[in-house]
VORO-545650 format. One line per field, with one value per atom (N, C-alpha, C, O): atom name; x, y, z; residue in three letters; residue number from 1. Coordinates in steps of 0.2 Angstrom, whole numbers, padded with zeros to 4 digits, always signed. Layout:
<recs>
atome = [CA  ...];
east = [X  ...];
north = [Y  ...];
up = [Z  ...];
residu = [ALA  ...];
num = [NUM  ...];
</recs>
This chain:
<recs>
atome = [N  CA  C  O  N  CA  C  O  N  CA  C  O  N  CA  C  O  N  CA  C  O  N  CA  C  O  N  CA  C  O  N  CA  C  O  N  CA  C  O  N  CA  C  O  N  CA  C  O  N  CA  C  O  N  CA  C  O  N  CA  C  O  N  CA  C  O  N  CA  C  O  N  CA  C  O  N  CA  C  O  N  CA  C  O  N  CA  C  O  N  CA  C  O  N  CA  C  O  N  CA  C  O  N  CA  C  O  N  CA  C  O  N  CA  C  O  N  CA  C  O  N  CA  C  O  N  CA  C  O  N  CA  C  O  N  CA  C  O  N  CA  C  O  N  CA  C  O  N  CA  C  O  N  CA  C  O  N  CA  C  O  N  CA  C  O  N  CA  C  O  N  CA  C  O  N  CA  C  O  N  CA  C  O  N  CA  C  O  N  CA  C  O  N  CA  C  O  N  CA  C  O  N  CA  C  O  N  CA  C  O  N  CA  C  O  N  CA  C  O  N  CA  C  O  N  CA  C  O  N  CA  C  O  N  CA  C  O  N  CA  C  O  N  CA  C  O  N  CA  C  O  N  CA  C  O  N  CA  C  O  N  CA  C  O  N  CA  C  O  N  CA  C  O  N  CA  C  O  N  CA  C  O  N  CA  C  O  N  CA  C  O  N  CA  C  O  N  CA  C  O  N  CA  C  O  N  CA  C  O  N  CA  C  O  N  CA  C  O  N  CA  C  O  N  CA  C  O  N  CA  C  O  N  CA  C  O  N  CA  C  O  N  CA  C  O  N  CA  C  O  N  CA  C  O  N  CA  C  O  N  CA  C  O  N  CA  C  O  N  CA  C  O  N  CA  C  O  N  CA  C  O  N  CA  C  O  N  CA  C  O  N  CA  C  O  N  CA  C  O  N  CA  C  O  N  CA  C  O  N  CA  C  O  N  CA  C  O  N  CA  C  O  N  CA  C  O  N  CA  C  O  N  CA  C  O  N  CA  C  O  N  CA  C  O  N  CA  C  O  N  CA  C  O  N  CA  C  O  N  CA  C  O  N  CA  C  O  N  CA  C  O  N  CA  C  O  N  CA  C  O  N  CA  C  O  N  CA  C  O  N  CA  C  O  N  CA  C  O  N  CA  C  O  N  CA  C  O  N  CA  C  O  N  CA  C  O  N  CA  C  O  N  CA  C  O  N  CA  C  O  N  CA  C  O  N  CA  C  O  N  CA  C  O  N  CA  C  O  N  CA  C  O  N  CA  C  O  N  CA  C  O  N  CA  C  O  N  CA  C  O  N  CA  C  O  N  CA  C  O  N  CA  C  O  N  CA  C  O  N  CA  C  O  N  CA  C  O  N  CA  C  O  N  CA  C  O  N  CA  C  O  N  CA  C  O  N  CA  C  O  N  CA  C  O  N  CA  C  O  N  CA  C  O  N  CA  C  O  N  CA  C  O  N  CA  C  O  N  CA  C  O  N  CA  C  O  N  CA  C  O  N  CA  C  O  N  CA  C  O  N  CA  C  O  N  CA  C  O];
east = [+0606  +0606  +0601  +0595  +0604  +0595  +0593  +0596  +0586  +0584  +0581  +0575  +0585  +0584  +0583  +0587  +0580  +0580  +0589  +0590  +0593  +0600  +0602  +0605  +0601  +0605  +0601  +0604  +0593  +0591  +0593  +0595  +0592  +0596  +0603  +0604  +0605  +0615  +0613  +0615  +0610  +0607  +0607  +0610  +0603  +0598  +0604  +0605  +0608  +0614  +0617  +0617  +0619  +0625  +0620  +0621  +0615  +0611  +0607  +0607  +0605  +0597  +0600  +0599  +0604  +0606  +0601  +0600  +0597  +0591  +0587  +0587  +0584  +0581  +0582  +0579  +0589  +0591  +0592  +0590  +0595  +0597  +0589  +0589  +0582  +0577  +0574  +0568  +0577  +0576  +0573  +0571  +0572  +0568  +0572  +0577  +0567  +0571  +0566  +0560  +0571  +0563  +0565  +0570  +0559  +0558  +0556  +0557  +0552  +0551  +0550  +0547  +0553  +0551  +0550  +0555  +0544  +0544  +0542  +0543  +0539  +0537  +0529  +0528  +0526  +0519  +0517  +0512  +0523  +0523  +0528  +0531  +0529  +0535  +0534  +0532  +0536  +0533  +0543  +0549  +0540  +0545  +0543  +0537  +0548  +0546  +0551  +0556  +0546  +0550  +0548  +0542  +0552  +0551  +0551  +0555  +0546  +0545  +0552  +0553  +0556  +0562  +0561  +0557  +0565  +0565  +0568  +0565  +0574  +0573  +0569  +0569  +0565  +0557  +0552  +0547  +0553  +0544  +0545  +0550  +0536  +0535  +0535  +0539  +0532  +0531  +0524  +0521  +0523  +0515  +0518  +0513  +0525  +0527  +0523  +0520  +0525  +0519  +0527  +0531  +0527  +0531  +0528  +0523  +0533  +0532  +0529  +0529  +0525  +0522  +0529  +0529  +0532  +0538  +0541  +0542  +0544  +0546  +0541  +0543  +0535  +0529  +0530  +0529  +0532  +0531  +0537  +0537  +0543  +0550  +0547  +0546  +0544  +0543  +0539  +0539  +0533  +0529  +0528  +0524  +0534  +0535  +0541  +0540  +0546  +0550  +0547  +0551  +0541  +0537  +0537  +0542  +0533  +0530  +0538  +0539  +0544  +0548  +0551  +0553  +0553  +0555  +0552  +0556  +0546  +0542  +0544  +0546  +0545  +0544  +0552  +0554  +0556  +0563  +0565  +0567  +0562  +0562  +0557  +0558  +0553  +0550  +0552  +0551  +0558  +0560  +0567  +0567  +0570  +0575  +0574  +0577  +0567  +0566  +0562  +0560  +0562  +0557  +0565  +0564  +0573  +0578  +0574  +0574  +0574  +0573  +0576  +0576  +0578  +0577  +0571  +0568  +0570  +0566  +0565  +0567  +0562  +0562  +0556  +0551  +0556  +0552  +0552  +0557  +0546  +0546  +0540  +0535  +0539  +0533  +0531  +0535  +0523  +0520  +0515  +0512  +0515  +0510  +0509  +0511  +0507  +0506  +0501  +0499  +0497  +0492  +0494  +0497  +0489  +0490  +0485  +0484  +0481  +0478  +0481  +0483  +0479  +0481  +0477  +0472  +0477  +0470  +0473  +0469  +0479  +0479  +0488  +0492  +0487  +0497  +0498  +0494  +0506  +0509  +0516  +0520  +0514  +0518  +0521  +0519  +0529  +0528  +0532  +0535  +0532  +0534  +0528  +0523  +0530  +0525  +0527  +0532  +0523  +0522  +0521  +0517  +0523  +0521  +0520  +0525  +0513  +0515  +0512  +0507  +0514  +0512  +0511  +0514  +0507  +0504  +0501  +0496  +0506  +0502  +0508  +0508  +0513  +0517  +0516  +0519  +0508  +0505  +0504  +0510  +0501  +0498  +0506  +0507  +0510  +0516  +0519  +0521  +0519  +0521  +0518  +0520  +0509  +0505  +0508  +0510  +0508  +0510  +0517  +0519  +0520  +0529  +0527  +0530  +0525  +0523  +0520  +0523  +0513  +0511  +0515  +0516  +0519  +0524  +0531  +0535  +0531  +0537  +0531  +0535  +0527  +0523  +0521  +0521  +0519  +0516  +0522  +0520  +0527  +0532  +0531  +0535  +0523  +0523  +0523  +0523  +0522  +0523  +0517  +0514  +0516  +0510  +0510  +0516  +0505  +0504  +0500  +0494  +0502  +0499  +0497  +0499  +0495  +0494  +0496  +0494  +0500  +0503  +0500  +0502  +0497  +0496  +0500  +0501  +0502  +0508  +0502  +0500  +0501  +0497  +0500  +0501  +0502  +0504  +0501  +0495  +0503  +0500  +0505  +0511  +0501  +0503  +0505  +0502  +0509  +0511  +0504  +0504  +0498  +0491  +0487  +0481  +0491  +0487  +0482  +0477  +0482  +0479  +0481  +0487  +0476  +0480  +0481  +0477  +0488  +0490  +0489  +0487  +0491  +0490  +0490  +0491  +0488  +0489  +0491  +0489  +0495  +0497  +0497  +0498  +0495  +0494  +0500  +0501  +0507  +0508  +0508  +0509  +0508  +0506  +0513  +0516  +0515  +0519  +0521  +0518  +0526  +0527  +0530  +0534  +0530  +0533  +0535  +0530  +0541  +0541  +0548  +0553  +0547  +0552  +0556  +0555  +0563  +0569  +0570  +0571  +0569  +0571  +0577  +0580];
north = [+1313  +1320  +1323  +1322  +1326  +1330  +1336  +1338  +1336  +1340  +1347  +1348  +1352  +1358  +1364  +1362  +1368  +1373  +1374  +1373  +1376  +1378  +1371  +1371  +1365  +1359  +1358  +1357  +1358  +1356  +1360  +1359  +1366  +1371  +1372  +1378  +1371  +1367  +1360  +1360  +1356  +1349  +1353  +1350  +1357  +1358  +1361  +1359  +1365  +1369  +1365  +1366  +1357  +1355  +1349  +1346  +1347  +1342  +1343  +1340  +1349  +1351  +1359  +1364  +1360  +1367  +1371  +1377  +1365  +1372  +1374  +1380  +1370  +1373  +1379  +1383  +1377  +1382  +1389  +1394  +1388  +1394  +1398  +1404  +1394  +1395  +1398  +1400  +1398  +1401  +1399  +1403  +1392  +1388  +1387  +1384  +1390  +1388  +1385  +1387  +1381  +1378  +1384  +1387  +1383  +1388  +1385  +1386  +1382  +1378  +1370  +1368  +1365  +1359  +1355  +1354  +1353  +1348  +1341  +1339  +1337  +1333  +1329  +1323  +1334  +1336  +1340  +1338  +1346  +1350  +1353  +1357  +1353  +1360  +1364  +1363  +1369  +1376  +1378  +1377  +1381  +1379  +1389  +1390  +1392  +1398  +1398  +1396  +1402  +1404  +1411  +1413  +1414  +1420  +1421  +1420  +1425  +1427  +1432  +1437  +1429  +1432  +1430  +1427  +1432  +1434  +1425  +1421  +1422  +1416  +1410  +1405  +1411  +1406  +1409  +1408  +1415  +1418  +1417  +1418  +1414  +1414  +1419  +1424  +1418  +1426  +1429  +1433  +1427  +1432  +1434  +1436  +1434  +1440  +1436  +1437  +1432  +1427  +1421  +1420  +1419  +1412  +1404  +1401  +1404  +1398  +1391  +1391  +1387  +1382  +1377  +1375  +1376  +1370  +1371  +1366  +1380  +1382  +1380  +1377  +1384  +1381  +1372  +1370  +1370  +1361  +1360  +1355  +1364  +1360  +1363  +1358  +1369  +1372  +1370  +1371  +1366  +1361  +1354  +1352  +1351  +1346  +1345  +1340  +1349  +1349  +1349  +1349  +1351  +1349  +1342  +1340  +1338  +1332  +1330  +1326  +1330  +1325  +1326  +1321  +1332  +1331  +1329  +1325  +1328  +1324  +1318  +1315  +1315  +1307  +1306  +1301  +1312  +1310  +1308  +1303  +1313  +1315  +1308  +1307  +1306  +1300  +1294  +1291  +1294  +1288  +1289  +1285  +1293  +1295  +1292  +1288  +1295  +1295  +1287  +1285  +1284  +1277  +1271  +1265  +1273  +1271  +1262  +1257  +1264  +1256  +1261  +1267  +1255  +1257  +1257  +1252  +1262  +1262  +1265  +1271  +1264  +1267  +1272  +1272  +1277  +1282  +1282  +1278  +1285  +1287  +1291  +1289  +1297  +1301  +1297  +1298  +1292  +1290  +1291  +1288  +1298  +1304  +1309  +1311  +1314  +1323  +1324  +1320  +1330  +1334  +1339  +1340  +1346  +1352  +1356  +1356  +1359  +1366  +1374  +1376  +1377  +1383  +1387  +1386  +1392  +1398  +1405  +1410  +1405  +1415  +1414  +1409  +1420  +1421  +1422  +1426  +1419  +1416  +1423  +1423  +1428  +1433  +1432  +1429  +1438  +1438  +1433  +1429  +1432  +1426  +1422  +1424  +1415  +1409  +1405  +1402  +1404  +1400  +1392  +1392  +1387  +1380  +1376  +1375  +1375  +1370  +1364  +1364  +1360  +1351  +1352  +1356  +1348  +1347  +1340  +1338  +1335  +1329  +1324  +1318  +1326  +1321  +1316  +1311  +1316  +1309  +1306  +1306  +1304  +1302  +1298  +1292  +1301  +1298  +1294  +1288  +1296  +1289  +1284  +1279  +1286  +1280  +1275  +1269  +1276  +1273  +1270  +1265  +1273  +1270  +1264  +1259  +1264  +1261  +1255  +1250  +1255  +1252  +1248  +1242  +1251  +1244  +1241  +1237  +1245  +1240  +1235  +1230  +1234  +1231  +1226  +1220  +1228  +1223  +1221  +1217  +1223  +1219  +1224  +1224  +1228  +1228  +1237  +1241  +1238  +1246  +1251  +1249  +1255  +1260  +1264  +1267  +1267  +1274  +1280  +1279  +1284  +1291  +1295  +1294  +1300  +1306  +1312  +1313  +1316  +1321  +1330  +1332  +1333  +1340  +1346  +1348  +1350  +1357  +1361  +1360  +1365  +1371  +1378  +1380  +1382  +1388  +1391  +1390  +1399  +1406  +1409  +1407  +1414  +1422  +1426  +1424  +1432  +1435  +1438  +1440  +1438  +1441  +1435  +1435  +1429  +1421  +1421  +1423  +1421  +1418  +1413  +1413  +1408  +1403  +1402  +1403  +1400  +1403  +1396  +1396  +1390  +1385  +1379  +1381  +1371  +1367  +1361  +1359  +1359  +1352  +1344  +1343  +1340  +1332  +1328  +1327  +1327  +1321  +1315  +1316  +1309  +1302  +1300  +1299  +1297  +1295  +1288  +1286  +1283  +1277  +1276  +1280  +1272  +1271  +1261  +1257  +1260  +1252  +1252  +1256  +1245  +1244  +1238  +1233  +1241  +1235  +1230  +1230  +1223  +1218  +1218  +1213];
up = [+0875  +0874  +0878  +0878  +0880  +0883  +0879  +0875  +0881  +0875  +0877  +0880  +0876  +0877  +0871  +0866  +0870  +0865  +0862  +0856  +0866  +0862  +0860  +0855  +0863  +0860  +0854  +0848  +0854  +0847  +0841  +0835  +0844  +0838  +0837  +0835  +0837  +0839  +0834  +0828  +0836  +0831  +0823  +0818  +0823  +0817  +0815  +0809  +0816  +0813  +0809  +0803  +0814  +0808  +0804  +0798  +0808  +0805  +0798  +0792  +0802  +0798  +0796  +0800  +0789  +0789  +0788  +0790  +0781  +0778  +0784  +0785  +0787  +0791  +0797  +0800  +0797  +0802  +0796  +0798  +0791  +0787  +0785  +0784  +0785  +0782  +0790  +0790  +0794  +0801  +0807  +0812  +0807  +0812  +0819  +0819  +0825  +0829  +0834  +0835  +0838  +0843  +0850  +0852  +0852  +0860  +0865  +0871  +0863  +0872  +0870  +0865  +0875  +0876  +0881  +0885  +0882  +0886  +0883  +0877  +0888  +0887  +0884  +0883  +0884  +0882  +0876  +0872  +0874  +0872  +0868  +0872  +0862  +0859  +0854  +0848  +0856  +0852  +0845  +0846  +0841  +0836  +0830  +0828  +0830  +0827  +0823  +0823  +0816  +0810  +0808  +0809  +0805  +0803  +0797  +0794  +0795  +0786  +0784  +0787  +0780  +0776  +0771  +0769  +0767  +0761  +0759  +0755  +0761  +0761  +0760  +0756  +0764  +0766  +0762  +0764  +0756  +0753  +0748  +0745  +0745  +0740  +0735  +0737  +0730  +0725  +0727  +0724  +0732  +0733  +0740  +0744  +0744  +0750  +0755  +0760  +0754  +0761  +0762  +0757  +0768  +0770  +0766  +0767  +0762  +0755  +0760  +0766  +0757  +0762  +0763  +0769  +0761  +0763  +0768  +0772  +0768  +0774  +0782  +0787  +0779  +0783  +0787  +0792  +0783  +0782  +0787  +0791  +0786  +0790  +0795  +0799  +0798  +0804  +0808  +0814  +0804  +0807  +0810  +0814  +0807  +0806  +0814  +0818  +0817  +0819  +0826  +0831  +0828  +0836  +0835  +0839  +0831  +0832  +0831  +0836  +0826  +0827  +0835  +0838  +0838  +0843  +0847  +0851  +0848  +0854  +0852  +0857  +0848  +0846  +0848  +0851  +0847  +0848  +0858  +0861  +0860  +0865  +0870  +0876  +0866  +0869  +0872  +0878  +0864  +0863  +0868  +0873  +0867  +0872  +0881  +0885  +0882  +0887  +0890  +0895  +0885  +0885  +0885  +0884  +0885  +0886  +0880  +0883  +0875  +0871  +0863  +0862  +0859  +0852  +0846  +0844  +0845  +0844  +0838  +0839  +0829  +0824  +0825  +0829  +0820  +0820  +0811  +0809  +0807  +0803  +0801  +0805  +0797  +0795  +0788  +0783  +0790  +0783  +0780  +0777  +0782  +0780  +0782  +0787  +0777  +0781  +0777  +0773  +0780  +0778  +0780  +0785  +0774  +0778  +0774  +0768  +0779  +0779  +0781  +0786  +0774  +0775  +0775  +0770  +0780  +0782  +0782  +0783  +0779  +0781  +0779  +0781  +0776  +0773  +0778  +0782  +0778  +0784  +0780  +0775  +0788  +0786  +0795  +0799  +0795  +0802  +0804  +0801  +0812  +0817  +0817  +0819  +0814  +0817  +0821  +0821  +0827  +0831  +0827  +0823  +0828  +0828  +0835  +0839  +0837  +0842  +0842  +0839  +0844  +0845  +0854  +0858  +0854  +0862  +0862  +0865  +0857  +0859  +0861  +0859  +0866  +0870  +0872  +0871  +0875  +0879  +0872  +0869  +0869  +0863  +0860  +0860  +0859  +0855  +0862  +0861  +0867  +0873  +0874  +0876  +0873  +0873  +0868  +0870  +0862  +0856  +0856  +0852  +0860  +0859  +0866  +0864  +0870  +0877  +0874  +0875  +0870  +0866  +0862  +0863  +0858  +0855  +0859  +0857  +0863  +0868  +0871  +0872  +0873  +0876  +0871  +0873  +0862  +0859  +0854  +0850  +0854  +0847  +0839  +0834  +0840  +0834  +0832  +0837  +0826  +0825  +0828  +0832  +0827  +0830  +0826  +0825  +0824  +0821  +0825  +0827  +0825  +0828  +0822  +0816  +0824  +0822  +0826  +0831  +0823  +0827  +0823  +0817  +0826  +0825  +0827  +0833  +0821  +0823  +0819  +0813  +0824  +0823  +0820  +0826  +0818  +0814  +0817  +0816  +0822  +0824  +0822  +0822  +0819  +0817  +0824  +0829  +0825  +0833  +0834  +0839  +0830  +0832  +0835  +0834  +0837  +0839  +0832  +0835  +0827  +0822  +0818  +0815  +0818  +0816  +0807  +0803  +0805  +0799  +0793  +0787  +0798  +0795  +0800  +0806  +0798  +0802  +0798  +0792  +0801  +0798  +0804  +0810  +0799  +0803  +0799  +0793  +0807  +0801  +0806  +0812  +0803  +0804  +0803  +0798  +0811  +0813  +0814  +0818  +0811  +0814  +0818  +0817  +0824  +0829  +0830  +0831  +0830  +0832  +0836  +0836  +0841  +0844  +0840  +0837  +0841  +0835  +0840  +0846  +0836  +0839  +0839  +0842];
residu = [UNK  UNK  UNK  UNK  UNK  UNK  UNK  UNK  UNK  UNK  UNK  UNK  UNK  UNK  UNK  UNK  UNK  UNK  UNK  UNK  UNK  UNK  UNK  UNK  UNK  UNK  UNK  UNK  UNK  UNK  UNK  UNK  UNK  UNK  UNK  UNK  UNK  UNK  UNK  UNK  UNK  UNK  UNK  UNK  UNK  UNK  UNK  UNK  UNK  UNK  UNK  UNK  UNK  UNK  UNK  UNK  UNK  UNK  UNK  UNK  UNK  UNK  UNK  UNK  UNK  UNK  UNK  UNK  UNK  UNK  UNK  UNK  UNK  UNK  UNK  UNK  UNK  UNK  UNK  UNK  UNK  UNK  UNK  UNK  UNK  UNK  UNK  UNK  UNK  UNK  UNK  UNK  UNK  UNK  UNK  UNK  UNK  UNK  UNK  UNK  UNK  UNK  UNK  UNK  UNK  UNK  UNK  UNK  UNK  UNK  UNK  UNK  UNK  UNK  UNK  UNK  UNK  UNK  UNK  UNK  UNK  UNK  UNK  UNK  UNK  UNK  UNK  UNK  UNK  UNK  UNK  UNK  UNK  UNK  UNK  UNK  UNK  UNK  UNK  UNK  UNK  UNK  UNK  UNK  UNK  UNK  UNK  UNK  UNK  UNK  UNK  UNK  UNK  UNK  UNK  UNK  UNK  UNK  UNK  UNK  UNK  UNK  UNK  UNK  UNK  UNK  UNK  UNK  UNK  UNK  UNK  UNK  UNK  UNK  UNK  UNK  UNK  UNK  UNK  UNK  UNK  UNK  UNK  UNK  UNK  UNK  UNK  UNK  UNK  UNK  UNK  UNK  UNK  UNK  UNK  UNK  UNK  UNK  UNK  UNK  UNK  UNK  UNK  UNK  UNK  UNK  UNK  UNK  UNK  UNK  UNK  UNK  UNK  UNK  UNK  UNK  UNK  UNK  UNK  UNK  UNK  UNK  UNK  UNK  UNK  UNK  UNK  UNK  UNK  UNK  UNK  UNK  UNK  UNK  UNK  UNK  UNK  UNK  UNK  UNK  UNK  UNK  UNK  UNK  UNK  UNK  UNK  UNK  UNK  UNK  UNK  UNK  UNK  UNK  UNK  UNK  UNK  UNK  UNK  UNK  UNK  UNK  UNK  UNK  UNK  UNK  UNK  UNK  UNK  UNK  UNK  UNK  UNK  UNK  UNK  UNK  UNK  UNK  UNK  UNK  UNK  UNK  UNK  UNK  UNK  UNK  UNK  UNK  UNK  UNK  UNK  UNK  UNK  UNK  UNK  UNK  UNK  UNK  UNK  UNK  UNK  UNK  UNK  UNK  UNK  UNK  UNK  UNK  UNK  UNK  UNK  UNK  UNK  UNK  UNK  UNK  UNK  UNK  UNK  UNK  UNK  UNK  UNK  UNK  UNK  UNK  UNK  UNK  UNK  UNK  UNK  UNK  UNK  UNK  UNK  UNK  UNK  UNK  UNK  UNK  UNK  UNK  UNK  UNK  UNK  UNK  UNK  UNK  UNK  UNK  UNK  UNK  UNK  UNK  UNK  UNK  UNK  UNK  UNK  UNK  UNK  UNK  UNK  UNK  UNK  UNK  UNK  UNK  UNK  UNK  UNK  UNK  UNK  UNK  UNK  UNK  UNK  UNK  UNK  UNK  UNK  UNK  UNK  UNK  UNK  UNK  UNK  UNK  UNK  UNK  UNK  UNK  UNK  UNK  UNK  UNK  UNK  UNK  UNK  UNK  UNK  UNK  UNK  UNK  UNK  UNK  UNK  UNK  UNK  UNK  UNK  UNK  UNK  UNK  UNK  UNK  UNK  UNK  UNK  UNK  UNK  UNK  UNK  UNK  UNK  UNK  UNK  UNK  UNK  UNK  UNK  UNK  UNK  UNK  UNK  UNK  UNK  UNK  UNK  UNK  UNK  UNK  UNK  UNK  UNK  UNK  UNK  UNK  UNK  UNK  UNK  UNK  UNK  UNK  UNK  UNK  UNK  UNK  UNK  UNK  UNK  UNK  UNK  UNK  UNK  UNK  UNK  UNK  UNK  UNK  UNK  UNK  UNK  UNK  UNK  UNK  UNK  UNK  UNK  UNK  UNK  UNK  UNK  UNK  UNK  UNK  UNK  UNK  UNK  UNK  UNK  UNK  UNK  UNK  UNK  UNK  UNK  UNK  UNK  UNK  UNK  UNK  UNK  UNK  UNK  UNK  UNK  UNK  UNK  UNK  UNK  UNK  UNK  UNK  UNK  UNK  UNK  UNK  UNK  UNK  UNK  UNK  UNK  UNK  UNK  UNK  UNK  UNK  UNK  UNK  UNK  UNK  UNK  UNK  UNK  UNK  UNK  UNK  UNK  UNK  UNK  UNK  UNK  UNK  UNK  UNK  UNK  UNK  UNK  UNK  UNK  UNK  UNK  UNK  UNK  UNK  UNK  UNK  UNK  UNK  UNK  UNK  UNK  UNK  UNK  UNK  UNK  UNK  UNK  UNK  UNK  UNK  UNK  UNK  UNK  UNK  UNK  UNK  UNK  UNK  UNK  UNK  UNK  UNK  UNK  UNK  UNK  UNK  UNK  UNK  UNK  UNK  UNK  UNK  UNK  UNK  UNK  UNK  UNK  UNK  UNK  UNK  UNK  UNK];
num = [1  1  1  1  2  2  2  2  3  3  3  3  4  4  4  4  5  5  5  5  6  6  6  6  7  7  7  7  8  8  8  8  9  9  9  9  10  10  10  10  11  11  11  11  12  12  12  12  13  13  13  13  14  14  14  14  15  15  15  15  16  16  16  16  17  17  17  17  18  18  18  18  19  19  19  19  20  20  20  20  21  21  21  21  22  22  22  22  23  23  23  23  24  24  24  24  25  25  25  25  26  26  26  26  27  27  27  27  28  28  28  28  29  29  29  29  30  30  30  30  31  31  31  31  32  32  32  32  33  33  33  33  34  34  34  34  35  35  35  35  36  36  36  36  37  37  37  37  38  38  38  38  39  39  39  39  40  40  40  40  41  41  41  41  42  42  42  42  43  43  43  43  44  44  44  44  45  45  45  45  46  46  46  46  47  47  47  47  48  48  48  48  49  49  49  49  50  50  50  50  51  51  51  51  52  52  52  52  53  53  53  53  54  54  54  54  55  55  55  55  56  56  56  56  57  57  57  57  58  58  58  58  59  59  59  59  60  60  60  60  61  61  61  61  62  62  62  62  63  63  63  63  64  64  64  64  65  65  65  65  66  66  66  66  67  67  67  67  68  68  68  68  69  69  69  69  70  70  70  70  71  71  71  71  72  72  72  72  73  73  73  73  74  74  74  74  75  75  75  75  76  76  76  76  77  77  77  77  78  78  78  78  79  79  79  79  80  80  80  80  81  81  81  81  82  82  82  82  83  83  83  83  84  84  84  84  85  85  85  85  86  86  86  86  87  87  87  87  88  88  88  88  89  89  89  89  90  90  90  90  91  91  91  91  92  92  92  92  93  93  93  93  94  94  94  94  95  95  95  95  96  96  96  96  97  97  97  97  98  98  98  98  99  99  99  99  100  100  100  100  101  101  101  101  102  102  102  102  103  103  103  103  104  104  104  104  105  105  105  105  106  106  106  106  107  107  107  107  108  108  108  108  109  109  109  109  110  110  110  110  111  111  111  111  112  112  112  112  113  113  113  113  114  114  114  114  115  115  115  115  116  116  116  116  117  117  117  117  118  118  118  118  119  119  119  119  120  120  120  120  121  121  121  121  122  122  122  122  123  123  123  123  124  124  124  124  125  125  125  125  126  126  126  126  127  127  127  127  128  128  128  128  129  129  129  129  130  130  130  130  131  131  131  131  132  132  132  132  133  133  133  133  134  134  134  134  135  135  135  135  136  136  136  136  137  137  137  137  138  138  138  138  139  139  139  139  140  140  140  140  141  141  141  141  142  142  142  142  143  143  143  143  144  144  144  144  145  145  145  145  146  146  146  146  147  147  147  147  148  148  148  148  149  149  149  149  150  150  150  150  151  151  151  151];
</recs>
């Protein structure tokens, strides 16, 4: 599949509903980089009129899995993925359009590169950073990625 903004949201439609119903869509990808927006509605808020962090959590999460998707793709092996951890910090109610972006491409092909080379699994860390449309940052999240190649 190549991996384009309408194909992955076309993916998320029948794949991933909530998140497409909770209003996630991606907007730019390369292979470095993907940028991924949601919008504050009344589906995605909490009771304090702010975007619920979970919401938060799909819209963040869906950079780093596309890069890793897109790696793998592009590194033509098979290859498992899994997230074996997250974290997150929150700095500012997440009202509005949020930006998500990951900008760690190289880092997750180093790591996939790495285990076709060594047999064995790799772990990263991958960062989706949360802006508000005033570029302020709303939240960040790290999630910690497995990478192995299938015998």
């Amino acid at each position: 599949m190549k991996f384009t903004p309408q194909k992955v949201n076309l993916f998320n439609l029948i794949k991933l509903p909530l998140a497409y119903l909770g209003g996630v869509r991606v907007r730019k990808i390369t292979n470095t980089e993907v940028v991924v927006s949601i919008k504050h509605k009344w589906l995605n808020q909490n009771p304090f009129k702010s975007m619920f962090w979970a919401a938060q959590g799909m819209a963040a999460e869906m950079p780093t899995g596309i890069l890793v998707m897109k790696a793998i793709y592009d590194s033509k092996q098979k290859i498992s993925m899994l997230v074996t951890h997250q974290e997150a910090d929150f700095y500012k109610k997440a009202t509005g359009k949020i930006l998500f972006t990951c900008k760690d491409g190289n880092e997750i092909r180093s790591a996939i590169q790495e285990s076709i080379k060594t047999g064995e699994g790799q772990k990263v860390v991958l960062t989706s950073e949360g802006k508000n449309e005033d570029g302020v940052v709303v939240s960040k999240f790290q999630f910690h990625w497995s990478v192995r190649i299938k015998k």
